[in-house]
DSSP file (Angstrom, degrees, kcal/mol; ACC not computed):
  #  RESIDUE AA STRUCTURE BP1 BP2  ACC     N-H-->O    O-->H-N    N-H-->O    O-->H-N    TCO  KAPPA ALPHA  PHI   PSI    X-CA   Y-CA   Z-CA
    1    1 A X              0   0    0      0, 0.0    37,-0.0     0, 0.0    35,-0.0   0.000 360.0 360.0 360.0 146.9   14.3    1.3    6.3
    2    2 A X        -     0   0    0     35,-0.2     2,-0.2     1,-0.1     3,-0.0  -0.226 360.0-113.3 -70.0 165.7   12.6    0.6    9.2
    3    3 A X        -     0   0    0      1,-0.1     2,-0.3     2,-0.1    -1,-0.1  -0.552  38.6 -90.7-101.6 168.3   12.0   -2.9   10.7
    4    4 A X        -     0   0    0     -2,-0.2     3,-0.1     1,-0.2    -1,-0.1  -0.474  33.3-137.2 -71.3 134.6    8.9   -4.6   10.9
    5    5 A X  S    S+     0   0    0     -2,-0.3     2,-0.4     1,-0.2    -1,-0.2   0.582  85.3  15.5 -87.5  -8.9    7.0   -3.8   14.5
    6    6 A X  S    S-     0   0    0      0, 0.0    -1,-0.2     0, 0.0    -2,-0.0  -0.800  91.2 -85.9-167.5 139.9    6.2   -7.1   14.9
    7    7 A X        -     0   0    0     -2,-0.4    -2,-0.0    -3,-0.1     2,-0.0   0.196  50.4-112.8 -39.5 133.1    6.8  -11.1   13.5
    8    8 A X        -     0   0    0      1,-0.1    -1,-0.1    -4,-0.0     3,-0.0  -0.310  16.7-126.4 -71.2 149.5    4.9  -12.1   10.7
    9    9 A X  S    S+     0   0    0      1,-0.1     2,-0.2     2,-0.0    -1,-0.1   0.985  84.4   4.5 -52.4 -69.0    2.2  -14.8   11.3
   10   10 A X  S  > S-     0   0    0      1,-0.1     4,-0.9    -3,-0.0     3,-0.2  -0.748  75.6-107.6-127.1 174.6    3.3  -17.3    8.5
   11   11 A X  T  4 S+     0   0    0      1,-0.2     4,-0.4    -2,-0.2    -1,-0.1   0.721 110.9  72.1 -56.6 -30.8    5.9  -17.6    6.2
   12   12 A X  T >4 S+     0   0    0      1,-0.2     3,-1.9     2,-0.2    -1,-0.2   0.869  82.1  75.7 -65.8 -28.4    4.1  -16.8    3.6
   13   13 A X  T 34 S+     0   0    0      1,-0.3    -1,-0.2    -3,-0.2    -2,-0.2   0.944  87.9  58.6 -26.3 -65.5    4.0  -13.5    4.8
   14   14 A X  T 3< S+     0   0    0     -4,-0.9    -1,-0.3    -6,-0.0    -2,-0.2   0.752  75.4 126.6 -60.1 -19.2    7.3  -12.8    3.8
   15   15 A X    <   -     0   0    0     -3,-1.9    74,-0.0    -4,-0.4    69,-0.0  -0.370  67.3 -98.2 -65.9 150.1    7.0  -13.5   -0.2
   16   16 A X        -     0   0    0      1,-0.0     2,-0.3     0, 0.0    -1,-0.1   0.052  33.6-139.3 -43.5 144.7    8.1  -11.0   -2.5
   17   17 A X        -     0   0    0     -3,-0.1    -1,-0.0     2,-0.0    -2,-0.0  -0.778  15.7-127.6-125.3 111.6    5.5   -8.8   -4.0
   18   18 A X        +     0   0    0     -2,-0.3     2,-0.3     1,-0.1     0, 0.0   0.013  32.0 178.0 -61.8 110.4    5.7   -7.9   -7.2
   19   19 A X        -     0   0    0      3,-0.0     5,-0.1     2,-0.0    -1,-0.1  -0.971  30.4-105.0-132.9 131.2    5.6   -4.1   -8.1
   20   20 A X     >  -     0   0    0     -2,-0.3     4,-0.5     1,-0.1     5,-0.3  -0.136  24.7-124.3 -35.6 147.7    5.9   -2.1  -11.3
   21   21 A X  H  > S+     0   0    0      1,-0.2     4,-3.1     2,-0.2     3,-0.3   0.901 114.4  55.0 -83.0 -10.6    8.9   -0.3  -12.0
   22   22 A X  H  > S+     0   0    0      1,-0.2     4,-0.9     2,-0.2     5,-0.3   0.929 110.7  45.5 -22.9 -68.4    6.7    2.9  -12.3
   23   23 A X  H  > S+     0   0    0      1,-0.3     4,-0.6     2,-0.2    -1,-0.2   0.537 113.8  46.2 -84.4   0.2    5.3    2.3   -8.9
   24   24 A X  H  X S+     0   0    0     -4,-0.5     4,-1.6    -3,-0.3     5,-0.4   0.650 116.6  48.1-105.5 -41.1    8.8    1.5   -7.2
   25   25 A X  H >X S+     0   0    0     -4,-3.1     3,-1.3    -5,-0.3     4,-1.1   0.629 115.9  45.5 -61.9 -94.0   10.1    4.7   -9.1
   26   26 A X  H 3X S+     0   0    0     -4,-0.9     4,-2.8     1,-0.3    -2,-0.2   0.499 116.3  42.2  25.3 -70.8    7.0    6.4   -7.8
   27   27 A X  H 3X S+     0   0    0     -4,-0.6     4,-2.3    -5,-0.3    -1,-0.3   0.941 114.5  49.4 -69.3 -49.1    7.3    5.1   -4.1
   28   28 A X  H <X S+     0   0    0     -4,-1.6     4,-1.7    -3,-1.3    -1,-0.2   0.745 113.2  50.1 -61.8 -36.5   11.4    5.6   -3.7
   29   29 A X  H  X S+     0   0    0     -4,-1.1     4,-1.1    -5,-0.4     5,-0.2   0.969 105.0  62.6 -75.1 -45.2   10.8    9.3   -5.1
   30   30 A X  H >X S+     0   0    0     -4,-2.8     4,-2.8     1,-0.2     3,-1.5   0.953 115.4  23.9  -6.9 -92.7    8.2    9.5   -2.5
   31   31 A X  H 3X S+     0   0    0     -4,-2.3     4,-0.8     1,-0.3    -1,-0.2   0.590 109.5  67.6 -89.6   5.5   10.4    9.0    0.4
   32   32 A X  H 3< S+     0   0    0     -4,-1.7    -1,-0.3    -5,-0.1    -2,-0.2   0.706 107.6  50.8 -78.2  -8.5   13.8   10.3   -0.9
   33   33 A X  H << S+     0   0    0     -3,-1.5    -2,-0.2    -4,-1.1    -3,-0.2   0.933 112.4  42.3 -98.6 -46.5   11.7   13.7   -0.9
   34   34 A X  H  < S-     0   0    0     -4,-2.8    -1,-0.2    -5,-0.2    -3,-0.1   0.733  99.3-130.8 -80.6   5.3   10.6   13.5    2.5
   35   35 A X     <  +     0   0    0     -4,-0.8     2,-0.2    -5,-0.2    -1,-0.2   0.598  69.0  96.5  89.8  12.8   13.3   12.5    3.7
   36   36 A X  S    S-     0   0    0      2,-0.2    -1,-0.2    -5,-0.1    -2,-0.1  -0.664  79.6-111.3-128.3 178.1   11.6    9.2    6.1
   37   37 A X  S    S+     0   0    0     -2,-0.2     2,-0.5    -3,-0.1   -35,-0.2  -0.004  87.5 107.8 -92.6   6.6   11.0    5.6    5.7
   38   38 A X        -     0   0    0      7,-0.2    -2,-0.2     1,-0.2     7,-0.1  -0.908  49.4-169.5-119.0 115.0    7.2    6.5    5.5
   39   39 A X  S    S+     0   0    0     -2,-0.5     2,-0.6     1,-0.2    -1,-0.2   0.814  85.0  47.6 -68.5 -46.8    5.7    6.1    2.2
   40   40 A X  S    S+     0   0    0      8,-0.1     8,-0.7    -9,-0.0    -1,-0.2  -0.783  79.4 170.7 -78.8  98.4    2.5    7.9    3.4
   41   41 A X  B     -A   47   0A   0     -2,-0.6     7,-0.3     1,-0.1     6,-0.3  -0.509  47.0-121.0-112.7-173.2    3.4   11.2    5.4
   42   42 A X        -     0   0    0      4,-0.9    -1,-0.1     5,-0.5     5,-0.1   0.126  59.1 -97.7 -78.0   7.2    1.5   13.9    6.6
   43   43 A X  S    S+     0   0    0      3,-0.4     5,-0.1     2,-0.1    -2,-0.0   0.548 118.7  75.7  85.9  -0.9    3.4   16.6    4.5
   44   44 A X  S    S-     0   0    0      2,-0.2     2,-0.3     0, 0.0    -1,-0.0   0.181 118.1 -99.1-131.6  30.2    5.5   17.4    7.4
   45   45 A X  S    S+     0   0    0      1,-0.4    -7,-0.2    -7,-0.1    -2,-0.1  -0.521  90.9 111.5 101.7 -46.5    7.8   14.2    7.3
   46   46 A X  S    S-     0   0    0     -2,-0.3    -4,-0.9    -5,-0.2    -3,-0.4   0.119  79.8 -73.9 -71.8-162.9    5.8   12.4   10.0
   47   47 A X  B     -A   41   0A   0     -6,-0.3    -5,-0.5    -5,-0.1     2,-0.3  -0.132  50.3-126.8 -43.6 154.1    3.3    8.7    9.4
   48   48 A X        -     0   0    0     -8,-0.7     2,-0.4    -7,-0.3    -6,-0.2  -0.630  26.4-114.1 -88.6 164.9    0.4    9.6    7.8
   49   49 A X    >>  -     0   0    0     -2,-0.3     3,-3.2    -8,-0.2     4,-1.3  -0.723  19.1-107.8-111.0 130.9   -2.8    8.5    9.4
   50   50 A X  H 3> S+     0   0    0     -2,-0.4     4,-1.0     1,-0.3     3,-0.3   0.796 118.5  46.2 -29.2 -52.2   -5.3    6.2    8.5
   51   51 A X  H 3> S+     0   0    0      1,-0.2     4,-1.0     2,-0.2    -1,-0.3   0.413 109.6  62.9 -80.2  -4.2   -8.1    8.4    7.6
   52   52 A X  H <> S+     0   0    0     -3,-3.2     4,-0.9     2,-0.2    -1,-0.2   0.855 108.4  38.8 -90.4 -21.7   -5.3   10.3    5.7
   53   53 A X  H  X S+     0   0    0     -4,-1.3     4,-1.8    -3,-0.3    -2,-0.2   0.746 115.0  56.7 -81.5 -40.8   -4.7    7.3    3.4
   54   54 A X  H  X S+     0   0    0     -4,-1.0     4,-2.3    -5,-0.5     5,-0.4   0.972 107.6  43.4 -84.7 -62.7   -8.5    6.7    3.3
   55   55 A X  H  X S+     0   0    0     -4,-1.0     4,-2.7     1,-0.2    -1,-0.3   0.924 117.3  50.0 -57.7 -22.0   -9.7   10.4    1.9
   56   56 A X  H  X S+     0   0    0     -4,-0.9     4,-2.4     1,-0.2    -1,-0.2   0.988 111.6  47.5 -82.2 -36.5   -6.8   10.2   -0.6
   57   57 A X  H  X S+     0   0    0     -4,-1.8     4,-1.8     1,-0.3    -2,-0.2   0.828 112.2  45.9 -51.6 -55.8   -7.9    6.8   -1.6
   58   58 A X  H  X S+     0   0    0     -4,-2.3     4,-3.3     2,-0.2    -1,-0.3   0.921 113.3  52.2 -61.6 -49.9  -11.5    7.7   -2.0
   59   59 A X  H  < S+     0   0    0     -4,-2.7    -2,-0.2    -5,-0.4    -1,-0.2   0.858 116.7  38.8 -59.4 -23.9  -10.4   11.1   -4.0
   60   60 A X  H >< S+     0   0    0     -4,-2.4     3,-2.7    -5,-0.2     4,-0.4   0.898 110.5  59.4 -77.7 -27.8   -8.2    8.7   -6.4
   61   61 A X  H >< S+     0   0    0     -4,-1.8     3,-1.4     1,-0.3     6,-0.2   0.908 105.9  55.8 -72.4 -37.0  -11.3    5.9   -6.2
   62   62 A X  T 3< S+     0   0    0     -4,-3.3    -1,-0.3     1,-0.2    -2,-0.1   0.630 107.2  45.2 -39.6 -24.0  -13.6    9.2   -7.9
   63   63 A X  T <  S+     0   0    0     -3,-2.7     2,-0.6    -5,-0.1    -1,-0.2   0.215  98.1  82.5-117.9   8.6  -11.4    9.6  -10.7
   64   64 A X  S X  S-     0   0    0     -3,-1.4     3,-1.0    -4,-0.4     2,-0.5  -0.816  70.3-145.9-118.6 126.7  -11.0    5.6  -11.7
   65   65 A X  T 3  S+     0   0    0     -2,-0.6     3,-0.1     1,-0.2    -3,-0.0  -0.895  70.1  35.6-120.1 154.3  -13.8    4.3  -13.8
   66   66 A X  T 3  S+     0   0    0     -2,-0.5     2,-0.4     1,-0.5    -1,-0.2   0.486  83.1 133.1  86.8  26.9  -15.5    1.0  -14.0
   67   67 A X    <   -     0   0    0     -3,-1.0    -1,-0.5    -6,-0.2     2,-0.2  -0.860  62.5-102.0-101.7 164.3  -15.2    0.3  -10.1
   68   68 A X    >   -     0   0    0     -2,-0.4     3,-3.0     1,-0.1    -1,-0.1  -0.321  40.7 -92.5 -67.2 136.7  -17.7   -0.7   -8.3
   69   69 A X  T 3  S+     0   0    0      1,-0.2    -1,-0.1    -2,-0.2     3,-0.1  -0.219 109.8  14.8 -66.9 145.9  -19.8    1.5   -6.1
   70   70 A X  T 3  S+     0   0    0      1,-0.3    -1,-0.2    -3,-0.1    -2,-0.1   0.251  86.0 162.2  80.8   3.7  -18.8    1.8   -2.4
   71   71 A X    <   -     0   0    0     -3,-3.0     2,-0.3   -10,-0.1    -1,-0.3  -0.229  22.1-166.0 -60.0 160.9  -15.4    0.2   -3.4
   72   72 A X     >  -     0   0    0     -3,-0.1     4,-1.1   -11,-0.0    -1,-0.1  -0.812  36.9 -97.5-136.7 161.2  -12.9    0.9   -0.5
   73   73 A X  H >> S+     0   0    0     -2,-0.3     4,-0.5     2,-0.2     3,-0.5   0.885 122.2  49.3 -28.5 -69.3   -9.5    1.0    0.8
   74   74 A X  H >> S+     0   0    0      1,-0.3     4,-2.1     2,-0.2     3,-1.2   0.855 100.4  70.7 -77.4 -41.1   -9.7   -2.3    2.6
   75   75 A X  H 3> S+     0   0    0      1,-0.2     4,-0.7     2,-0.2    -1,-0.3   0.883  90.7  62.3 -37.7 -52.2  -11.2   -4.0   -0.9
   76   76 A X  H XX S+     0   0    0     -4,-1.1     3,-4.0    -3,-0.5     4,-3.8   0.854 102.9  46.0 -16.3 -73.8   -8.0   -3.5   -2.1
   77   77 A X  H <X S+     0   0    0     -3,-1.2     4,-5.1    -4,-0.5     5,-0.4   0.881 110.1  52.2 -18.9 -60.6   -6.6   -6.0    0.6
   78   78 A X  H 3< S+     0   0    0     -4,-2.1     4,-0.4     1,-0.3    -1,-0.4   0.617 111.2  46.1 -71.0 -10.3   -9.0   -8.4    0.0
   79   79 A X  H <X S+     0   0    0     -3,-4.0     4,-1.1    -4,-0.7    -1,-0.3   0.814 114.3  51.9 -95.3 -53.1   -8.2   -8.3   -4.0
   80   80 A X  H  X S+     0   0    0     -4,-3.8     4,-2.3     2,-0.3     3,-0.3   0.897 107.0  48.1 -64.0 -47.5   -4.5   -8.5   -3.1
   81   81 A X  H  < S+     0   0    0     -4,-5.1    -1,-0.2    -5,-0.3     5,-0.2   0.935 109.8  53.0 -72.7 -26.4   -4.7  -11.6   -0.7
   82   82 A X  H  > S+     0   0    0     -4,-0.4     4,-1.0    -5,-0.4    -2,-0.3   0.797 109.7  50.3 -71.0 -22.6   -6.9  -13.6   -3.4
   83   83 A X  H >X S+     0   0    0     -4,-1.1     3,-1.7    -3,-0.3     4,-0.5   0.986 115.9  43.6 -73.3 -92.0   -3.8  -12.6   -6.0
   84   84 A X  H 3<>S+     0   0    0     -4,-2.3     5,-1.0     1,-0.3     4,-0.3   0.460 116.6  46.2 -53.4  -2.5   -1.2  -14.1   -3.2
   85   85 A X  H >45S+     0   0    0     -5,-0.2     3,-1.2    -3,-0.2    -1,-0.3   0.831 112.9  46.4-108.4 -30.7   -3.3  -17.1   -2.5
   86   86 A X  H <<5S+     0   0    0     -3,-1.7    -2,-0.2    -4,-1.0    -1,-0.1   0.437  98.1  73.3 -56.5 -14.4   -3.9  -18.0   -6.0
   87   87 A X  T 3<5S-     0   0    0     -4,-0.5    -1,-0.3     2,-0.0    -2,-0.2   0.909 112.7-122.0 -87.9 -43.4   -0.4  -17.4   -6.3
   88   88 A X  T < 5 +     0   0    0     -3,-1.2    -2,-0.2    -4,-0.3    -3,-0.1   0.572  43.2 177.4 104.6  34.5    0.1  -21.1   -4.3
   89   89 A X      <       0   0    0     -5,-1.0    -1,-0.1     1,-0.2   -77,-0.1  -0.450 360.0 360.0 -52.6 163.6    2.1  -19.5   -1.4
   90   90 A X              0   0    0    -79,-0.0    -1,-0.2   -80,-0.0   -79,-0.2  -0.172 360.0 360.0-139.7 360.0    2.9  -22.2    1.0
């Protein structure tokens, strides 16, 4: 796998995150098929692209009921770091 482009801020940075084993089968099938270290691709091996991540994300956010309207990509984030702070990294 590839390394991270650039030092993480804090330490906390580094904890583990906790993933289903569904979503770890999922993600590893992912890139054993395209053959890269990039979990998101463009279908011809390379990165995928922001805005490609963002339309898939919107097509899955159509099919999920009882979010809130306009939810987004980025909400995620912001759901995920309240998780990891609640968590009591230090």
């Amino acid at each position: 796998m590839t390394e991270t482009a650039a030092p993480l801020k804090t330490k906390c940075s580094a904890a583990p995150v906790s993933v289903s084993r569904d979503l770890t089968l999922l993600l590893s099938a992912s890139v054993a098929e395209d053959g890269t270290d990039f979990v998101a691709t463009d279908g011809c091996g390379a990165q995928g692209k922001n805005w490609d991540v963002e339309r898939a994300f919107a097509d899955a956010v159509e099919k999920v009921d009882g979010l809130p309207d306009g939810f987004r990509f980025h909400d995620l984030r912001r759901y995920f770091a309240s998780v990891l702070i609640a968590g009591e990294c230090e």
